[in-house]
N, CA, C and O atoms as a CHARMM CRD file, in Angstrom:
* protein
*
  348
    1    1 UNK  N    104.37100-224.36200 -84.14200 PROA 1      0.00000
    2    1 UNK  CA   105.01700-224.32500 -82.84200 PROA 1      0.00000
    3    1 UNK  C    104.56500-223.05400 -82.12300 PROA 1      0.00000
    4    1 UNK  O    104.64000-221.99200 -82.74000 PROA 1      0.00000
    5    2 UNK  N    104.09000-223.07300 -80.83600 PROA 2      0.00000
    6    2 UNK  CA   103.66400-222.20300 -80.33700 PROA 2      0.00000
    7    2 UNK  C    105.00300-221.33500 -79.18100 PROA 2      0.00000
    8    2 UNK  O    105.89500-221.92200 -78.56800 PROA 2      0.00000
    9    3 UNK  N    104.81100-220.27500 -79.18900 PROA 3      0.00000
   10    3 UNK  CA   106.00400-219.62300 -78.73100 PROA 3      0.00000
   11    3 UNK  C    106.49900-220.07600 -77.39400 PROA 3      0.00000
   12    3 UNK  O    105.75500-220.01000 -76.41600 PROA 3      0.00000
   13    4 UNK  N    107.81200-220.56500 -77.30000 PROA 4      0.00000
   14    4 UNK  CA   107.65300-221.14600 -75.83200 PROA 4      0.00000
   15    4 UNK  C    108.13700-220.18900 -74.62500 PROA 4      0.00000
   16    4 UNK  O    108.42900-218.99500 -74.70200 PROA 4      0.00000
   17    5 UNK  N    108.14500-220.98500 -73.54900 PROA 5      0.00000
   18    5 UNK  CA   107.91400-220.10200 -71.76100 PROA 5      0.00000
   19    5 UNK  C    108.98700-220.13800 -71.55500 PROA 5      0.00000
   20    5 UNK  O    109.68800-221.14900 -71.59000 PROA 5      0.00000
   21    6 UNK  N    109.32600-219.04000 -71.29900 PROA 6      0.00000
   22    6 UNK  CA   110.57500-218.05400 -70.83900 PROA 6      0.00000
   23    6 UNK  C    110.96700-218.62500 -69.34400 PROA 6      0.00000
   24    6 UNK  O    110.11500-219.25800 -68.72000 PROA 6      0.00000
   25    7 UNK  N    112.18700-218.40500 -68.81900 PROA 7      0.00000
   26    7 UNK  CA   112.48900-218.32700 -67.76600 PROA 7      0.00000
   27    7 UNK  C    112.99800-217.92400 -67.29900 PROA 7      0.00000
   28    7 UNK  O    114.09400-218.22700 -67.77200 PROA 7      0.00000
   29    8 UNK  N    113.21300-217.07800 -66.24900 PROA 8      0.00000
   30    8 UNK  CA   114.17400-216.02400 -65.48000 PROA 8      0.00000
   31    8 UNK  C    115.35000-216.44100 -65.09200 PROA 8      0.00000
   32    8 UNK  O    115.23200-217.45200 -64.39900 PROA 8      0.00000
   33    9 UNK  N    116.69100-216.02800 -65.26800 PROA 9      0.00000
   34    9 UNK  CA   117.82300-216.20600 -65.59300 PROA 9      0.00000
   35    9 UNK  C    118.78500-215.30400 -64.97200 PROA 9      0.00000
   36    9 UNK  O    119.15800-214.33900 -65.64000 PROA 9      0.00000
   37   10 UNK  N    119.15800-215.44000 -64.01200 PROA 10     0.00000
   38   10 UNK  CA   120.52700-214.16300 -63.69900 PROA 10     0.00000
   39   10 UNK  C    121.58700-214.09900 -64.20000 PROA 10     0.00000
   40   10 UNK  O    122.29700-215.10100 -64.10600 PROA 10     0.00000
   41   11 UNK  N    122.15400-212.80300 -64.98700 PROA 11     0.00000
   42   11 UNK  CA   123.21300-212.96100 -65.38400 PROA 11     0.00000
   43   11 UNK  C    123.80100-211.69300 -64.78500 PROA 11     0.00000
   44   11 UNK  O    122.95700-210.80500 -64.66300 PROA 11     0.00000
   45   12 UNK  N    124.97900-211.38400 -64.39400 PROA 12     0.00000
   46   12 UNK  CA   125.70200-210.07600 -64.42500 PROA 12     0.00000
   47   12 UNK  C    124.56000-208.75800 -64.16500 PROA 12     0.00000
   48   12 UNK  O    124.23900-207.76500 -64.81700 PROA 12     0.00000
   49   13 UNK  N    124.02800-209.53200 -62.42300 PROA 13     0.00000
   50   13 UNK  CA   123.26200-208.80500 -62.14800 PROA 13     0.00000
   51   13 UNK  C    121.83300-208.65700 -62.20500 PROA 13     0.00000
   52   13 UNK  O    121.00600-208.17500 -61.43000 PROA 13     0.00000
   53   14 UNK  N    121.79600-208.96600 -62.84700 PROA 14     0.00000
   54   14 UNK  CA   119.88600-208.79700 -63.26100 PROA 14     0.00000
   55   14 UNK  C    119.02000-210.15600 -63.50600 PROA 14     0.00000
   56   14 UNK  O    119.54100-211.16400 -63.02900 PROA 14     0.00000
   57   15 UNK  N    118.06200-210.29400 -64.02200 PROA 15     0.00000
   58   15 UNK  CA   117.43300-211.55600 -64.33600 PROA 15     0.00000
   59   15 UNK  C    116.66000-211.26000 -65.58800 PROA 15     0.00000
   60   15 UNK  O    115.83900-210.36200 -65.77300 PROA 15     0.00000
   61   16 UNK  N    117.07400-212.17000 -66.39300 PROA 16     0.00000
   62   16 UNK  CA   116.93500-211.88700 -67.91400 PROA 16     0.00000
   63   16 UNK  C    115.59100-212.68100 -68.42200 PROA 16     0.00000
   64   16 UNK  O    115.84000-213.80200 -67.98000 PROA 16     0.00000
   65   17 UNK  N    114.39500-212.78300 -69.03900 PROA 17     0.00000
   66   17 UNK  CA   113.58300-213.54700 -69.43400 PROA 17     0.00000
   67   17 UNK  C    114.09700-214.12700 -70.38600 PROA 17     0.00000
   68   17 UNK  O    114.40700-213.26700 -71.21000 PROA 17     0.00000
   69   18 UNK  N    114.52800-215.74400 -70.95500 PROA 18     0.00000
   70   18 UNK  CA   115.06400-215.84800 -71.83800 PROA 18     0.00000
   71   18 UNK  C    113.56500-217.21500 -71.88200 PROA 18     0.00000
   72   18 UNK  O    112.83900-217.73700 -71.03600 PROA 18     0.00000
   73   19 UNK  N    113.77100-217.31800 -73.67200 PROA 19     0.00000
   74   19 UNK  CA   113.23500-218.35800 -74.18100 PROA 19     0.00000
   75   19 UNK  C    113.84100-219.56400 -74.81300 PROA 19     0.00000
   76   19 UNK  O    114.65500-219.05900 -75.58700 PROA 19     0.00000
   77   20 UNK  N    113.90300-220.45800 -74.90500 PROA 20     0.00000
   78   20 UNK  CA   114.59500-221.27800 -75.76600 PROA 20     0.00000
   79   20 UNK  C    113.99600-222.49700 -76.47700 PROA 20     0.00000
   80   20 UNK  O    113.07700-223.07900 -75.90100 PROA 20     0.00000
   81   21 UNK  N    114.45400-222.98600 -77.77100 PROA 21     0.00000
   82   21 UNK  CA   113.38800-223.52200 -78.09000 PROA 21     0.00000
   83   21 UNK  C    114.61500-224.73700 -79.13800 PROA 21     0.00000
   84   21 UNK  O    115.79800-224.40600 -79.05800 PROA 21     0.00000
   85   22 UNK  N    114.34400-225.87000 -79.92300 PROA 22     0.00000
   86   22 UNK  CA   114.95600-226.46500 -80.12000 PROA 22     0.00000
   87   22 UNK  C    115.89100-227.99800 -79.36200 PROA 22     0.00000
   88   22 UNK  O    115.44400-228.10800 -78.22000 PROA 22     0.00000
   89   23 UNK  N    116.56800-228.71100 -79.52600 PROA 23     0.00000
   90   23 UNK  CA   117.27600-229.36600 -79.06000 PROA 23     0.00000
   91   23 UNK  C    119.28000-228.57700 -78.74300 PROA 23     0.00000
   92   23 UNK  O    120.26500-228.20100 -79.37800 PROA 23     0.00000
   93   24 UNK  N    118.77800-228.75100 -77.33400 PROA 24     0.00000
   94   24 UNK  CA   119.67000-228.25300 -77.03200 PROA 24     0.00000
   95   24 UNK  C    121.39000-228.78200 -77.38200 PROA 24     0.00000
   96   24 UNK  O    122.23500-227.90100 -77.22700 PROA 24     0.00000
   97   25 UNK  N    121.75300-229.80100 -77.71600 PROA 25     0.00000
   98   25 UNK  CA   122.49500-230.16100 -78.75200 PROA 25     0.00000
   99   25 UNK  C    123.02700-229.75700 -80.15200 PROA 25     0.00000
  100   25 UNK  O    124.09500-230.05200 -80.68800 PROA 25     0.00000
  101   26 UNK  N    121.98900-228.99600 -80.60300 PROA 26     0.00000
  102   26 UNK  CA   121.95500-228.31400 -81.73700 PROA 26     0.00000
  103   26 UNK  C    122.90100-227.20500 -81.72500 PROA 26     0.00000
  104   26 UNK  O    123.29600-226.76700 -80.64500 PROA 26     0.00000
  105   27 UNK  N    123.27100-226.74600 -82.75700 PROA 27     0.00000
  106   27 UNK  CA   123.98300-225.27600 -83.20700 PROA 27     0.00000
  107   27 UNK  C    123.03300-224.01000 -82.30800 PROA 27     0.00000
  108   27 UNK  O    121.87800-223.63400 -82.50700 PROA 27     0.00000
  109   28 UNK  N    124.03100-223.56600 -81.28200 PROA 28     0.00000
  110   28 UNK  CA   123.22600-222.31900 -80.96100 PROA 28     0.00000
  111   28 UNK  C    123.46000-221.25000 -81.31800 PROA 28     0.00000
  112   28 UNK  O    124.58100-220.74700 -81.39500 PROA 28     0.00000
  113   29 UNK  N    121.86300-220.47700 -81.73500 PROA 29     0.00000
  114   29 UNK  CA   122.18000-219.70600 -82.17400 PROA 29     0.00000
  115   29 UNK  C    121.06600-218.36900 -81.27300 PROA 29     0.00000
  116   29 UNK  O    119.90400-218.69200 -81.02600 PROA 29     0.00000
  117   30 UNK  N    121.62500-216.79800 -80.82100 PROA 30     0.00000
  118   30 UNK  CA   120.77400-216.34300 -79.83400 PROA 30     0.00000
  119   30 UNK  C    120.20000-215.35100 -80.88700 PROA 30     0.00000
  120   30 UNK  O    120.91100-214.60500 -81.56000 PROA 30     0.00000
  121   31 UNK  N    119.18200-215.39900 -80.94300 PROA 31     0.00000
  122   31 UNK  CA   118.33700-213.83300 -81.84900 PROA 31     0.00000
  123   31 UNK  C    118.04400-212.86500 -80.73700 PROA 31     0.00000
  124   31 UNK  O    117.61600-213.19100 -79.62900 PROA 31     0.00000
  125   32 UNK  N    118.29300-211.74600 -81.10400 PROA 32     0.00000
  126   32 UNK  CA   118.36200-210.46100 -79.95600 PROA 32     0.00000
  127   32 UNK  C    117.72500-209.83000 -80.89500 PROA 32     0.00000
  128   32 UNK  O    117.80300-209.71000 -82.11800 PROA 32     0.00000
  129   33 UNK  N    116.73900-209.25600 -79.59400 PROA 33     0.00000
  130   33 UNK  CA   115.67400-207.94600 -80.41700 PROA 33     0.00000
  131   33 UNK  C    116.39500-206.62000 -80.17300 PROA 33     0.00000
  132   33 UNK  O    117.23700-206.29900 -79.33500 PROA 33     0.00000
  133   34 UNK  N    115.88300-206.04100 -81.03500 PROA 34     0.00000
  134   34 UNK  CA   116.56100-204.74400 -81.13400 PROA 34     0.00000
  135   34 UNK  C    115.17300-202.90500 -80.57200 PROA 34     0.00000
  136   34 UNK  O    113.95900-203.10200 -80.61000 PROA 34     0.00000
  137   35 UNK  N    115.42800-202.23100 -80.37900 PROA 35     0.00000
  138   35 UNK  CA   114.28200-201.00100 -79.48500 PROA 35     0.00000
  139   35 UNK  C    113.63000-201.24200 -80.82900 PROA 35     0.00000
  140   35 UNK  O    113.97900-201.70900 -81.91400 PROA 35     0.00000
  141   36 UNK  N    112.54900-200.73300 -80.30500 PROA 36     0.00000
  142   36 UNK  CA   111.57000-201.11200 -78.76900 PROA 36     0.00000
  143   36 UNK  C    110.70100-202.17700 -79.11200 PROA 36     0.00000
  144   36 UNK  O    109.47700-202.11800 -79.22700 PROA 36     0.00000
  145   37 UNK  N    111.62000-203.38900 -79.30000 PROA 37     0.00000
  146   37 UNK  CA   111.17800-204.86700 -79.55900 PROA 37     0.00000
  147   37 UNK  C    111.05000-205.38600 -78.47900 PROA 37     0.00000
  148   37 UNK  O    111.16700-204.68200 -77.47700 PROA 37     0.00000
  149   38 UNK  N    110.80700-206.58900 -78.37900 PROA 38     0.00000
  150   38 UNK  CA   111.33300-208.15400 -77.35600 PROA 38     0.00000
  151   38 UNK  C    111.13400-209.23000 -78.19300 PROA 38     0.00000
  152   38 UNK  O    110.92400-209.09300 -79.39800 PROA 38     0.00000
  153   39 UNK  N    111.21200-210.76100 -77.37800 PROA 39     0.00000
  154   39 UNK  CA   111.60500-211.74700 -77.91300 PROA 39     0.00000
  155   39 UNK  C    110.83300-211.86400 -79.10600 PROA 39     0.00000
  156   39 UNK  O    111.15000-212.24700 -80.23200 PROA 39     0.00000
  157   40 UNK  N    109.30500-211.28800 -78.43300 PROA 40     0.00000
  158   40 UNK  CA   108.35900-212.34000 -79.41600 PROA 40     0.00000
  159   40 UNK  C    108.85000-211.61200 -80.25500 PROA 40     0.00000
  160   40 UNK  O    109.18200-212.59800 -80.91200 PROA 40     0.00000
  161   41 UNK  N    109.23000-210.74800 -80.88700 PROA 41     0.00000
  162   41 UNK  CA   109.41200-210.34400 -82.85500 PROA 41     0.00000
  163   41 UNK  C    109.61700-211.33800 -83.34700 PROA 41     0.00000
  164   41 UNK  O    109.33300-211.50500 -84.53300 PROA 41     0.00000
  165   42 UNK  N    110.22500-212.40100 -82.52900 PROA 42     0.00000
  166   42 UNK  CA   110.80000-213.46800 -83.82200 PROA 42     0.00000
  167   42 UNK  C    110.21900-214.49400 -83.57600 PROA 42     0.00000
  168   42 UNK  O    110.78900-215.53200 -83.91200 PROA 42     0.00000
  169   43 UNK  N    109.04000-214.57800 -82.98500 PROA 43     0.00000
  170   43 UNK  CA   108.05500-215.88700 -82.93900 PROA 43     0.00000
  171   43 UNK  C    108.01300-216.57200 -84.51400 PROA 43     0.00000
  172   43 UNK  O    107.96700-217.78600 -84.71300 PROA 43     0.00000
  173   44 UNK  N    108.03700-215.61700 -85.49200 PROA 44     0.00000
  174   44 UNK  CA   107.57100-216.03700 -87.17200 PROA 44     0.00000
  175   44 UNK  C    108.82000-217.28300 -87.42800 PROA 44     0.00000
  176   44 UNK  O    108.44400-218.35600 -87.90000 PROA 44     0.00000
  177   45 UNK  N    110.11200-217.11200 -87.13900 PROA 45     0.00000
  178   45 UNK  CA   111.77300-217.45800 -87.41500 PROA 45     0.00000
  179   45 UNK  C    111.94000-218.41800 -86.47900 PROA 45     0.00000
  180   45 UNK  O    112.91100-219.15200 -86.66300 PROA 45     0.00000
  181   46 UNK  N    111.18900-218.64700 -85.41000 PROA 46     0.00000
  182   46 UNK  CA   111.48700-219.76800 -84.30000 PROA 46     0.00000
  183   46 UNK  C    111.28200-221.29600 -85.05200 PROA 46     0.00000
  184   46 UNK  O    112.14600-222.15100 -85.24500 PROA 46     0.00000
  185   47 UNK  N    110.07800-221.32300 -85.34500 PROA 47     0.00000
  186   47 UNK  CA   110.07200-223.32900 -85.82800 PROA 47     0.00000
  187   47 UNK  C    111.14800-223.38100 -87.16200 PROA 47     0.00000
  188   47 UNK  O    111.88400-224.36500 -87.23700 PROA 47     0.00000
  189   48 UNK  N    111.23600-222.30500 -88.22500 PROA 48     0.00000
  190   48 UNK  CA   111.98500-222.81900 -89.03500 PROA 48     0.00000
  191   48 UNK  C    113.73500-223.01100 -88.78600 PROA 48     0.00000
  192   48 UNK  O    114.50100-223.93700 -89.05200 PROA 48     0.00000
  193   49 UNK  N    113.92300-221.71800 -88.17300 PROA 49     0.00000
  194   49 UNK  CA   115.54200-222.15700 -87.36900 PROA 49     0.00000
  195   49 UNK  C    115.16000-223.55500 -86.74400 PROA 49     0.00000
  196   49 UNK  O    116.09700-224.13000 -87.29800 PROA 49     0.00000
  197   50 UNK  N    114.72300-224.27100 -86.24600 PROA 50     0.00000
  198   50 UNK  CA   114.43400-225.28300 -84.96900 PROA 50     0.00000
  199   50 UNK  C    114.37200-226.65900 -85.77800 PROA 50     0.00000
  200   50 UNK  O    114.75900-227.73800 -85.33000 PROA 50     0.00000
  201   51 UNK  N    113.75600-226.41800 -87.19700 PROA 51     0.00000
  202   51 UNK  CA   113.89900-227.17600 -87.68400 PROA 51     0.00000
  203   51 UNK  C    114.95400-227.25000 -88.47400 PROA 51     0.00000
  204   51 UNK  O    115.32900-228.39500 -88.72700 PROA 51     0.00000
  205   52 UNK  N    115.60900-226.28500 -88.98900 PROA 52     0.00000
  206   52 UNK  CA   117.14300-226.28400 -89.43600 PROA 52     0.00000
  207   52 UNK  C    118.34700-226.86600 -88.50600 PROA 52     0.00000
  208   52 UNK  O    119.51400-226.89000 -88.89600 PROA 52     0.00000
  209   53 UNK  N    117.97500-227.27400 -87.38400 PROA 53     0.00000
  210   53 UNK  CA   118.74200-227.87700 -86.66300 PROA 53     0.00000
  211   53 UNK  C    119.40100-226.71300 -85.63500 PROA 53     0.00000
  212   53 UNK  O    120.52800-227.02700 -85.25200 PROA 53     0.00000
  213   54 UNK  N    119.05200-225.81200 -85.27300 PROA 54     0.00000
  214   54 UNK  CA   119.49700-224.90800 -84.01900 PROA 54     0.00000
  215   54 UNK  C    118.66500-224.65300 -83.23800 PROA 54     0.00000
  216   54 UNK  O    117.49600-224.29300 -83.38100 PROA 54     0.00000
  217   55 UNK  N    119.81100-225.01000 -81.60700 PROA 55     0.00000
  218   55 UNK  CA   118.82900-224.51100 -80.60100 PROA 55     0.00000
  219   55 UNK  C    119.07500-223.02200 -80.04900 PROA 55     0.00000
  220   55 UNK  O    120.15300-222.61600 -79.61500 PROA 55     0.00000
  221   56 UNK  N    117.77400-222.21000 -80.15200 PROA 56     0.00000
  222   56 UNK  CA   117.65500-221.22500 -79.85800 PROA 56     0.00000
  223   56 UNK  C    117.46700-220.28300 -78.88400 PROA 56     0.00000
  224   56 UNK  O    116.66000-220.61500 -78.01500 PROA 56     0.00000
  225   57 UNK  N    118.05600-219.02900 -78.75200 PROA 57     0.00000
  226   57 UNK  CA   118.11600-218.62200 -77.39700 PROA 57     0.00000
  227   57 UNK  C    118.00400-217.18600 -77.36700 PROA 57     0.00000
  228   57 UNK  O    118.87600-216.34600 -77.59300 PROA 57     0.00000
  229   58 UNK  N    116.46300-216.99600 -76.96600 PROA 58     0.00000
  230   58 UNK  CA   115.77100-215.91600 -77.00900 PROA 58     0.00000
  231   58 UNK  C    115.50200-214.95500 -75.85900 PROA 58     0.00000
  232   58 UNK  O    114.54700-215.02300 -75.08500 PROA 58     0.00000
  233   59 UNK  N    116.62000-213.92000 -75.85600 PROA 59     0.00000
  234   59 UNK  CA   116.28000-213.27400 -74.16500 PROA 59     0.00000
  235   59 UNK  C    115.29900-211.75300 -74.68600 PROA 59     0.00000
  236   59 UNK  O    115.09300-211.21300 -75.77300 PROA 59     0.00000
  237   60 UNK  N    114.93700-211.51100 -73.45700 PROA 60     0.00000
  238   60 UNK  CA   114.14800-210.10500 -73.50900 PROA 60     0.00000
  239   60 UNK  C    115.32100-209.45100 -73.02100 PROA 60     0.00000
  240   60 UNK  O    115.93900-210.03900 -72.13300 PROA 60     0.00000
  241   61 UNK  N    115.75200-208.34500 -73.42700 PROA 61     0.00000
  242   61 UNK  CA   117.07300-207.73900 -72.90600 PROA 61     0.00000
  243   61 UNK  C    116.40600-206.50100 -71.61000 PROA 61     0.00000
  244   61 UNK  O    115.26900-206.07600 -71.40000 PROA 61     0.00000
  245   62 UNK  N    117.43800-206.29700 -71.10300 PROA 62     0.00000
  246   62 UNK  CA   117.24000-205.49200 -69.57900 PROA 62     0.00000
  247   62 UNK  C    115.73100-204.12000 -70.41000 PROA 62     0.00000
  248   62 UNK  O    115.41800-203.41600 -71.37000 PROA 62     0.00000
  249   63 UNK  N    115.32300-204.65200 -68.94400 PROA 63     0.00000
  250   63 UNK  CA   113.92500-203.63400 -69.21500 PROA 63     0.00000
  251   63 UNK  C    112.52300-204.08800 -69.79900 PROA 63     0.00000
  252   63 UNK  O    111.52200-203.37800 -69.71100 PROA 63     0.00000
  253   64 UNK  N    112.53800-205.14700 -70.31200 PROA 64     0.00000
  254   64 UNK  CA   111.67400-205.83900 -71.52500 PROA 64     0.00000
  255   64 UNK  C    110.96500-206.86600 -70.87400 PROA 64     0.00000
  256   64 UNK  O    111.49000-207.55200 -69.99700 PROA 64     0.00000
  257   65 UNK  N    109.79000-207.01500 -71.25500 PROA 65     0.00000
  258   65 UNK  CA   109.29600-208.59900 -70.77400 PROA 65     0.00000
  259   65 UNK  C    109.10300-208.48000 -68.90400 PROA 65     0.00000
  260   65 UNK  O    108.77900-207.46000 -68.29700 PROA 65     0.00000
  261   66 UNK  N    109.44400-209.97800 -68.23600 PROA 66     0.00000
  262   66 UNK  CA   110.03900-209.73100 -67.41400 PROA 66     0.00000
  263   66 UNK  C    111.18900-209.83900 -66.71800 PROA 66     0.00000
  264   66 UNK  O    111.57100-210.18500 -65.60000 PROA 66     0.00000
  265   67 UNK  N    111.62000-209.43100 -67.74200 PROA 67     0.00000
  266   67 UNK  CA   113.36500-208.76400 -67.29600 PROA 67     0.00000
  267   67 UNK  C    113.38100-207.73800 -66.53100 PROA 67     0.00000
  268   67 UNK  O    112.55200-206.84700 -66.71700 PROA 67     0.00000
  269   68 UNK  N    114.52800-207.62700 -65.29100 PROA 68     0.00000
  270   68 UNK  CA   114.96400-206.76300 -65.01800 PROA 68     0.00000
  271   68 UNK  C    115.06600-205.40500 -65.43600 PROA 68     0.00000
  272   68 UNK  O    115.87900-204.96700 -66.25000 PROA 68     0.00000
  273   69 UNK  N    114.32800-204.86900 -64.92500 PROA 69     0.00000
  274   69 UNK  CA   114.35200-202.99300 -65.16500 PROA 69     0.00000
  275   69 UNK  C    115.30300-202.14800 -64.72600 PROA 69     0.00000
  276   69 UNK  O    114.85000-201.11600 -64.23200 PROA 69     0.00000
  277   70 UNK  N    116.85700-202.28200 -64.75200 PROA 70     0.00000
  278   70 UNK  CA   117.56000-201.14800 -63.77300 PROA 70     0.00000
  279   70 UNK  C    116.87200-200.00300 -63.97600 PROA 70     0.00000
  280   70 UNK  O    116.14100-199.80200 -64.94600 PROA 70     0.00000
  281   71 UNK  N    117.08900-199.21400 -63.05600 PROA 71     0.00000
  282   71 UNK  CA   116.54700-197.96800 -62.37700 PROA 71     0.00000
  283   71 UNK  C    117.74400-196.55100 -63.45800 PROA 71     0.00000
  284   71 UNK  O    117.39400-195.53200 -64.05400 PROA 71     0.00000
  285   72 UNK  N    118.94300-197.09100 -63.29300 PROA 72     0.00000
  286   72 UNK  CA   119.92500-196.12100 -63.54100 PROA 72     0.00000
  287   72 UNK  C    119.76400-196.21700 -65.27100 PROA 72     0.00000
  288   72 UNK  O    119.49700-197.30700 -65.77600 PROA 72     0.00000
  289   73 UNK  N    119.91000-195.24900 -65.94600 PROA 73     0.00000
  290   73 UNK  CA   120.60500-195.41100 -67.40400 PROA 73     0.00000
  291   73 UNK  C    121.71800-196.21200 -67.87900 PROA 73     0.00000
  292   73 UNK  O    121.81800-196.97700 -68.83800 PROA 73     0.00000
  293   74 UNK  N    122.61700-195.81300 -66.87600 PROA 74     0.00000
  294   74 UNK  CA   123.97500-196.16400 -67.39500 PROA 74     0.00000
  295   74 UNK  C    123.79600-197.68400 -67.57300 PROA 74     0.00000
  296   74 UNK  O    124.37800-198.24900 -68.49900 PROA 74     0.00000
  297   75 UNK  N    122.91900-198.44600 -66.61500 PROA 75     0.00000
  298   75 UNK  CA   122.97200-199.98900 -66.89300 PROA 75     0.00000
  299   75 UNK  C    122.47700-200.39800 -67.71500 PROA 75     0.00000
  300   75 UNK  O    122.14700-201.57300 -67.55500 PROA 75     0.00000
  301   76 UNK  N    122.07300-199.69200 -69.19500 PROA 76     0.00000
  302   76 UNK  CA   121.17300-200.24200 -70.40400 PROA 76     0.00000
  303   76 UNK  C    122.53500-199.49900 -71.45900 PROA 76     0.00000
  304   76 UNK  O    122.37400-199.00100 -72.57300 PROA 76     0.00000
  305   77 UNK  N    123.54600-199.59700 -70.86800 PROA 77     0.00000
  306   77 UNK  CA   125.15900-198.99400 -72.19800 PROA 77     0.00000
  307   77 UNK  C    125.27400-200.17600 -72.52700 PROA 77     0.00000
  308   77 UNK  O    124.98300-201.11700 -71.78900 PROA 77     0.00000
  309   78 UNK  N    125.95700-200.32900 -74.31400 PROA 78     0.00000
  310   78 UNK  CA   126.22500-201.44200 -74.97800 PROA 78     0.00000
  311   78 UNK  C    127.18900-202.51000 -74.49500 PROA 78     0.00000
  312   78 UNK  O    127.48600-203.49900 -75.16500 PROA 78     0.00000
  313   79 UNK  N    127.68600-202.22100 -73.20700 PROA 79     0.00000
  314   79 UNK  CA   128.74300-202.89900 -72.68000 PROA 79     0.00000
  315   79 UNK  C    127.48100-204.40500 -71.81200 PROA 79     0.00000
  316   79 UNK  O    127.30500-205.59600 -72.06800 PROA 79     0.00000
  317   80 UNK  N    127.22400-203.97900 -71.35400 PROA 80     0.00000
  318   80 UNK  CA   126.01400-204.25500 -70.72400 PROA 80     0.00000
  319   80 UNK  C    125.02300-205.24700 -71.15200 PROA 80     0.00000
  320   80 UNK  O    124.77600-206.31300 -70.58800 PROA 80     0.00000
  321   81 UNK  N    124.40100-204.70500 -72.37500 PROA 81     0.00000
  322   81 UNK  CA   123.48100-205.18000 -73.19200 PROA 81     0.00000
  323   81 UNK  C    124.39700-206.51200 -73.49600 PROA 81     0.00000
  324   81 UNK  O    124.19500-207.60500 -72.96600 PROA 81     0.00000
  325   82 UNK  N    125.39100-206.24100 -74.40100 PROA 82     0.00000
  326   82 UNK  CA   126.17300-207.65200 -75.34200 PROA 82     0.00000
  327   82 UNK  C    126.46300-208.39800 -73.74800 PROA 82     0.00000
  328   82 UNK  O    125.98000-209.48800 -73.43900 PROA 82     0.00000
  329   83 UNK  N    127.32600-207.58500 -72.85900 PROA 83     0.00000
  330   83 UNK  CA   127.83000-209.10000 -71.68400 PROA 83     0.00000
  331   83 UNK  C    126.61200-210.00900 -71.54400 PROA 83     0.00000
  332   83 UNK  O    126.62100-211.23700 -71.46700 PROA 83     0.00000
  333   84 UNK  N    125.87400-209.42900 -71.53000 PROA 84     0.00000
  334   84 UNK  CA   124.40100-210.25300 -70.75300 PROA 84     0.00000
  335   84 UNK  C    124.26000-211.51700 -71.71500 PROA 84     0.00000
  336   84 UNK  O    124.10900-212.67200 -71.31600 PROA 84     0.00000
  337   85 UNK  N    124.32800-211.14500 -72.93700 PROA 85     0.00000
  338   85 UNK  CA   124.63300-212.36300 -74.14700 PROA 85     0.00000
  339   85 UNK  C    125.15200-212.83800 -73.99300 PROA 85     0.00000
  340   85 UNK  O    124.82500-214.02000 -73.88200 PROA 85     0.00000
  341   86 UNK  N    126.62100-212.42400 -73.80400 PROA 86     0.00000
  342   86 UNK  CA   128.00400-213.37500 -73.33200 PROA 86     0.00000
  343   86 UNK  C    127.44700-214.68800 -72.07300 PROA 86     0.00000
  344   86 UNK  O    127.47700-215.91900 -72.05700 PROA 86     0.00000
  345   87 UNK  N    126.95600-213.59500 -71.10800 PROA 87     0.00000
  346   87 UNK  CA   126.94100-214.69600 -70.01200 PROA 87     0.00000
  347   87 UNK  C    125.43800-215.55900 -70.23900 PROA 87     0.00000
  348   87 UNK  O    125.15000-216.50100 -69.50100 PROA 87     0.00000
């Protein structure tokens, strides 16, 4: 499975690159990269989750990819980071 195409996404402000891959019916489940990663780290974990039956949901978090870059610090605090998951 080749890594699939992201799409820009607004959430709580910004526009998030997210990927997703699977049947969306499936158990979701979101893998979040952690500094100074992005999505692709987990290109290796994508077909076998997918074939375990979850659909997956892969964002580049603020700053990453082409995600949204805020300008300020304060908008990359853990409050921030997790809502963006939430929403």
């Amino acid at each position: 499975m080749d890594f699939p195409e992201g799409q820009l996404i607004p959430v709580n402000g910004v526009e998030l690159e997210v990927f997703t891959a699977g049947d969306p019916t499936g158990r979701p489940l979101v893998l979040s990269h952690g500094w100074p990663e992005h999505a692709y780290s987990w290109r290796h974990f994508i077909q076998p989750l997918v074939e375990e039956g979850y659909f997956l949901i892969v964002p580049n978090q603020r700053g990453y990819g082409r995600s949204s870059c805020p300008e300020r610090g304060e908008d990359y605090a853990i409050e921030h980071l997790t809502g963006d998951l939430v929403a």
